[in-house]
Wavefront OBJ file of the C-alpha trace (Angstrom):
o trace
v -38.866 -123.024 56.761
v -35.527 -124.565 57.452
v -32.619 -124.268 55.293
v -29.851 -126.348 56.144
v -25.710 -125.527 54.164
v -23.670 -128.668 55.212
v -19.792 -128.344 55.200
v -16.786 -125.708 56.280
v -17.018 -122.507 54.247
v -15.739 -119.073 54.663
v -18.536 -116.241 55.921
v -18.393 -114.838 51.895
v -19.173 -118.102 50.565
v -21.725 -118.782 53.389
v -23.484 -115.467 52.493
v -23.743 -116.409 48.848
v -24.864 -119.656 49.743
v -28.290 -118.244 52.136
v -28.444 -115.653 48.881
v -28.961 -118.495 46.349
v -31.370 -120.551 48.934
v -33.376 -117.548 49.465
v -33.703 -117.093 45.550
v -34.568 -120.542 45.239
v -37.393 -120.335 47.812
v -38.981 -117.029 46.213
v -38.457 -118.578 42.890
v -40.083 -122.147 43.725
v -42.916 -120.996 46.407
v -43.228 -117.657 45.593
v -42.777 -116.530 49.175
v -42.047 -112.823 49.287
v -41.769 -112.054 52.906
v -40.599 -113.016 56.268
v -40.492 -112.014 60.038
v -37.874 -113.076 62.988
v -35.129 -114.956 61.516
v -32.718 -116.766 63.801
v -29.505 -118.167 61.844
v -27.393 -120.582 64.098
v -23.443 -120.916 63.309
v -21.192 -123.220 64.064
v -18.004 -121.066 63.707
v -14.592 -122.355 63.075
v -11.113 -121.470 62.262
v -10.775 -122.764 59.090
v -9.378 -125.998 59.876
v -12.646 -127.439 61.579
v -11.657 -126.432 65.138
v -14.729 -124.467 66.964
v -14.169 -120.425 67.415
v -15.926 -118.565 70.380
v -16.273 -114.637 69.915
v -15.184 -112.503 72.686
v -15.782 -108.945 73.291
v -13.081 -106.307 73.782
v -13.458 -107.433 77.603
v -12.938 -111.099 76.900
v -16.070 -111.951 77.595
v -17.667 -114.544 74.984
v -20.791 -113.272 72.936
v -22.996 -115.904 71.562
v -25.856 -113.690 70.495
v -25.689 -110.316 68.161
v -29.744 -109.035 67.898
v -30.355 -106.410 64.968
v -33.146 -104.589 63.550
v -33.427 -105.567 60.241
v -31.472 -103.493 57.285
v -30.202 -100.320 57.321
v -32.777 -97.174 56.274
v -31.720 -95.182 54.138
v -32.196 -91.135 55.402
v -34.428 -90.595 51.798
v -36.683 -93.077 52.771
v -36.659 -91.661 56.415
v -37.265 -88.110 55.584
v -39.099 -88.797 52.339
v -36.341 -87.274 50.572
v -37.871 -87.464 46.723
l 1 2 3 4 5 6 7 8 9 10 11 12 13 14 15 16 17 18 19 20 21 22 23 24 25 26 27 28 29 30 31 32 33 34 35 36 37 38 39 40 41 42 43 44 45 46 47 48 49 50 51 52 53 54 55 56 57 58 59 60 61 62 63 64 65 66 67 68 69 70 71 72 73 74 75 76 77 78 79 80
């Protein structure tokens, strides 16, 4: 499934937007799950020009990896 958010936004608006899509999706298909996600940006300054992230060594990072969300301890330790 592709979802595809046309125009300049700010990261909070952006993050409201992929939470209203992914509503819409469980809402129309009734999908309830997914595995490896990849989400492509095309950062910018705020005035359309493109933005490259650098690292505290200036060199540029164009991939961040994670694990999926954070686990609570409770649920790790079966804390009841």
């Amino acid at each position: 499934m592709k979802i595809k958010i046309k125009g300049e936004m700010s990261l909070a608006e952006l993050r409201q937007c992929i939470f209203e899509q992914l509503h819409i999706m469980e809402d129309r298909f009734a999908v309830r799950h997914t595995s490896d996600v990849t989400l492509y940006l095309n950062l910018t300054n705020g005035f359309g020009d493109a933005v490259t992230c650098r690292d505290s060594r200036g060199h540029e990072i164009s991939t961040m990896c994670a694990q999926g969300p954070y686990e609570p301890a409770a649920i790790t330790f079966d804390i009841s």
